[in-house]
Legacy VTK file of the C-alpha trace (Angstrom):
# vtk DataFile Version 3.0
C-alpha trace
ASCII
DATASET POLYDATA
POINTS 254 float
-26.786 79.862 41.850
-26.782 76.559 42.576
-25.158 73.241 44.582
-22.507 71.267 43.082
-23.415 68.023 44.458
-21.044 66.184 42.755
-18.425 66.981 45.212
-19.990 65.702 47.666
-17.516 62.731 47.454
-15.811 60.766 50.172
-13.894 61.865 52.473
-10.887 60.879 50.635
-12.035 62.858 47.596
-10.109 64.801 45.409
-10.245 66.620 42.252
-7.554 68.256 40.037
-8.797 70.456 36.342
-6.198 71.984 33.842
-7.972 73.760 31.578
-7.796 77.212 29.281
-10.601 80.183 29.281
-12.273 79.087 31.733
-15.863 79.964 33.069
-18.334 78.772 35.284
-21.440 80.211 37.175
-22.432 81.272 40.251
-22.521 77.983 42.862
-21.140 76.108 46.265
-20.522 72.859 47.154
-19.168 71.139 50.444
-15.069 71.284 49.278
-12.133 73.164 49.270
-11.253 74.934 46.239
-7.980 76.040 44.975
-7.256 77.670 42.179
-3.931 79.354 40.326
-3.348 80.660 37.428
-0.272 79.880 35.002
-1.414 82.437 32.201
-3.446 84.899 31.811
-5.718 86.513 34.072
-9.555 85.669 35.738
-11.982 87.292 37.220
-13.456 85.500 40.880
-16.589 86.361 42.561
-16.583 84.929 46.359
-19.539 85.765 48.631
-19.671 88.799 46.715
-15.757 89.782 46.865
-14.594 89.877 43.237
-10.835 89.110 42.931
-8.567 89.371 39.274
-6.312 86.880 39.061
-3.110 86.900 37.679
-0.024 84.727 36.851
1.194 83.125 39.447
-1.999 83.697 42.057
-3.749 81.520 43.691
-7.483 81.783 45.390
-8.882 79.171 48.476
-12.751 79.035 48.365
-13.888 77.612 52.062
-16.988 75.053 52.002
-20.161 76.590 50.879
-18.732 79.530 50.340
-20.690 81.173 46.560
-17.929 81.502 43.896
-18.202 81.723 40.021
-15.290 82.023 37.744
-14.645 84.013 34.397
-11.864 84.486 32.038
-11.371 84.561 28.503
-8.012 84.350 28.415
-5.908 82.250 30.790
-4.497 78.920 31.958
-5.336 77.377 35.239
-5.248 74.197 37.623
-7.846 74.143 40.118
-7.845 71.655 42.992
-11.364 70.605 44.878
-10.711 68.765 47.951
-12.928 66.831 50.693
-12.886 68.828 54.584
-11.202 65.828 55.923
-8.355 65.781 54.110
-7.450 68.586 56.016
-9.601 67.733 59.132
-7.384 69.700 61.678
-7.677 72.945 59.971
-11.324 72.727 59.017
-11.822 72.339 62.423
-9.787 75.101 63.301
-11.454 77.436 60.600
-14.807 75.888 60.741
-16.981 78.995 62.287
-14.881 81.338 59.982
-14.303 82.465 56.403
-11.177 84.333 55.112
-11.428 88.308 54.637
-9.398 87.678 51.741
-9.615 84.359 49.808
-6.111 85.463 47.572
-2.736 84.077 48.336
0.269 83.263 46.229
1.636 80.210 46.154
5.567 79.119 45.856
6.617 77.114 42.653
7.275 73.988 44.181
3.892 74.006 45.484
2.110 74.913 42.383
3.941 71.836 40.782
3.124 69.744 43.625
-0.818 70.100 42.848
-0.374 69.211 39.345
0.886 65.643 40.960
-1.756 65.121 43.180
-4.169 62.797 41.896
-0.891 60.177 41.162
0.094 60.595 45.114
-0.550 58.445 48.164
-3.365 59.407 50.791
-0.374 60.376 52.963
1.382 62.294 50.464
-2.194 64.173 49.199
-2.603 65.113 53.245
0.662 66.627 53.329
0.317 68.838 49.784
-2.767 69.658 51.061
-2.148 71.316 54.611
1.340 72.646 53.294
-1.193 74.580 51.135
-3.459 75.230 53.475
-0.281 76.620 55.989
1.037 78.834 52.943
-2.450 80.273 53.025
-3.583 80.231 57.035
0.406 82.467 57.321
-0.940 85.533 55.991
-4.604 85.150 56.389
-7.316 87.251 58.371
-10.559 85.203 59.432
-13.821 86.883 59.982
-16.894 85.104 61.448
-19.071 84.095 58.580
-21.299 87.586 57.406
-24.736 87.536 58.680
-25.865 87.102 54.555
-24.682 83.693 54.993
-27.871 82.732 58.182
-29.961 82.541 55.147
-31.920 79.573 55.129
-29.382 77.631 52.998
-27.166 77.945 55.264
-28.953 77.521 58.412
-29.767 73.856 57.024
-26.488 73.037 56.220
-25.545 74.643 59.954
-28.294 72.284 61.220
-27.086 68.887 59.531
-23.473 69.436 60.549
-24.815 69.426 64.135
-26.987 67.067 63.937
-26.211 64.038 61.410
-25.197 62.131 64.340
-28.986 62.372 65.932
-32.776 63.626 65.018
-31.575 64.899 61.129
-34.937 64.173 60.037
-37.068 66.820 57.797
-39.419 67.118 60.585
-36.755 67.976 63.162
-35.348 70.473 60.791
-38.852 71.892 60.423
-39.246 71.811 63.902
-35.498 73.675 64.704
-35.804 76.200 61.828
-39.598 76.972 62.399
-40.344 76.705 59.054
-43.200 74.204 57.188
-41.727 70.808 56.514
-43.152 70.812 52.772
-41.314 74.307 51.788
-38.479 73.405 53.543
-38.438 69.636 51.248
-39.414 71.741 47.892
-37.139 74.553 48.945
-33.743 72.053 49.180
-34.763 70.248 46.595
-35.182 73.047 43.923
-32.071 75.057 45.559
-29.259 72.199 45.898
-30.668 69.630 43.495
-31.014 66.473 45.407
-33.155 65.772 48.501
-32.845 67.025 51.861
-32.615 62.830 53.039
-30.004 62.538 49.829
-27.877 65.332 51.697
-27.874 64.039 55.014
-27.326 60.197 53.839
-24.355 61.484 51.962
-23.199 63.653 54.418
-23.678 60.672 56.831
-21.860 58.004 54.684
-18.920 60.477 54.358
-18.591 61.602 57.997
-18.325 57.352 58.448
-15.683 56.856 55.867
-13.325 59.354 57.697
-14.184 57.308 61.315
-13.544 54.253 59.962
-9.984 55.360 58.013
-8.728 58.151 60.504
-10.044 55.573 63.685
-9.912 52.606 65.375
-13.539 52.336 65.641
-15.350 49.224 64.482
-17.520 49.221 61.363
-20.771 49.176 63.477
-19.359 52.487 65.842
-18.704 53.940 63.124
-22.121 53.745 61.611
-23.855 54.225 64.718
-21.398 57.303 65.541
-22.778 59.200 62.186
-26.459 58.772 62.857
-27.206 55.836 61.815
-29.364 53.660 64.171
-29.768 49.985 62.095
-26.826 48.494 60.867
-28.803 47.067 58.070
-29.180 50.206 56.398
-26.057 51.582 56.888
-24.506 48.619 54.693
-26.956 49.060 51.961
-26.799 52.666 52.021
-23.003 52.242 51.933
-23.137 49.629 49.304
-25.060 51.851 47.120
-22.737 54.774 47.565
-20.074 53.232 46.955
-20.392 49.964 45.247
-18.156 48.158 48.043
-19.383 47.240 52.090
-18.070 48.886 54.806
-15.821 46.407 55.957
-14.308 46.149 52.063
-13.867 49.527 52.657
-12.239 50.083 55.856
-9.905 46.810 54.954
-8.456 48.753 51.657
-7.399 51.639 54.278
-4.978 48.463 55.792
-3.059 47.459 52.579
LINES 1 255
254 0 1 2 3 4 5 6 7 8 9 10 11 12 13 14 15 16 17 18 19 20 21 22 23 24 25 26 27 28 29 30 31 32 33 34 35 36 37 38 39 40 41 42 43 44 45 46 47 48 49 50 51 52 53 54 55 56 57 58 59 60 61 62 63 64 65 66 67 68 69 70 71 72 73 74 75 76 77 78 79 80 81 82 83 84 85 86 87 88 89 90 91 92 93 94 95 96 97 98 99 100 101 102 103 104 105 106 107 108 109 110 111 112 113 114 115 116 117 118 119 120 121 122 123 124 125 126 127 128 129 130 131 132 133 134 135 136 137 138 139 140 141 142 143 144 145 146 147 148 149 150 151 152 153 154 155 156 157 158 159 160 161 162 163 164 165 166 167 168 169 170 171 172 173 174 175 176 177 178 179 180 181 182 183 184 185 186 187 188 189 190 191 192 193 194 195 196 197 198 199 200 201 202 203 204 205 206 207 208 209 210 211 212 213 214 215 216 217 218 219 220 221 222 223 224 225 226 227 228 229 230 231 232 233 234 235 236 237 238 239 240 241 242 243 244 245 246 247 248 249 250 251 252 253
């Protein structure tokens, strides 16, 4: 198993895949997932639920929830999408996971995924929740299974409570009782990047949505997701994403 920290992203990311016998291993990552199938049929493992696909199902995979895929014969489009594209019903959903990740999905709406990347930030928002409605119609939530307070988890519990304050390794140490040099080897082998990497990331992102979703200024906005020098919020930024903050949040206006 391991962390797809690729998808990361911004909160504006988004992420569409056609492709044929398709197969990947066991592994989580910060995103929505949806997948359907157009031919064909795959095999899903979530949290330890398997699920067969067929034509004309579709599967939602919740943040961090552990998924692999399998098929040798079939035809897909699978959609990975930031939290905040959907902010209202992440929030809604956030202390839950769905007893059943399988829905189906209504033509039109399979079609509409397949135009996704070539659609407005408006439009996206509204494919996206009419997808996420289709699903949330039907579904049954279930607080997250006690295999899921392993320590993975309860550091990705503690940064989502605490990027806006003490996120430091030592506070996590401190919170989690654990030593703060297993804890920095542990992350590290586990998700791929550094525990700071994660947090700076998950910082930088939770910023982006302020300043496009807000009226907040630039400097709220940093100081708002943790960060306490504006000076390294901009570099930080800049590094990130190869444009300042204010370049940033001025694209949002055109």
């Amino acid at each position: 198993m391991f962390y797809q920290f690729n998808h990361l992203g911004s909160p504006d990311y988004i992420k569409i895949e056609k492709n044929s016998n398709f197969s990947f291993p066991l592994h989580l990552h910060r995103c929505y997932e949806i997948i359907v199938i157009l031919e064909g049929e795959m095999s899903v493992s979530v949290d330890n639920k398997n699920f067969l696909l067929k034509k004309s199902d579709a599967l939602l995979i919740f943040p961090n929830q552990i998924h692999s895929l399998r098929s040798r014969s079939s035809r897909h489009i699978l959609c990975i999408f930031s939290p905040e594209l959907v902010q209202a019903y992440h929030t809604r959903t956030a202390d839950m996971v769905p007893e059943s990740n399988l829905f189906r999905l209504p033509e039109y709406l399979i079609g509409a995924i397949d135009e996704l990347e070539n659609a407005t930030l408006i439009e996206r928002k509204g494919i996206l929740y009419s997808l996420c409605g289709v699903f949330d119609r039907n579904a049954v939530y279930e607080s997250k299974p006690s295999d899921r307070k392993s320590l993975l988890y309860k550091i990705f519990s503690f940064v989502a409570d605490k990027f806006d304050g003490d996120c430091s390794l030592s506070a996590l140490a401190d919170g989690l009782g654990y030593d703060y040099v297993y804890l920095s080897r542990f992350f590290k082998r586990t998700v791929g990047i550094s525990y700071n990497t994660y947090v700076n990331h998950y910082r930088l992102s939770n910023a982006c949505y302020l300043m496009k979703n807000t009226g907040m200024t630039v400097v709220q906005c940093a100081y708002e997701s943790g960060y306490a020098s504006l000076r390294s919020f901009n570099r930080n930024f800049k590094e990130q994403y190869g444009i300042t903050p204010l370049e940033y949040r001025n694209e949002g206006r055109h």
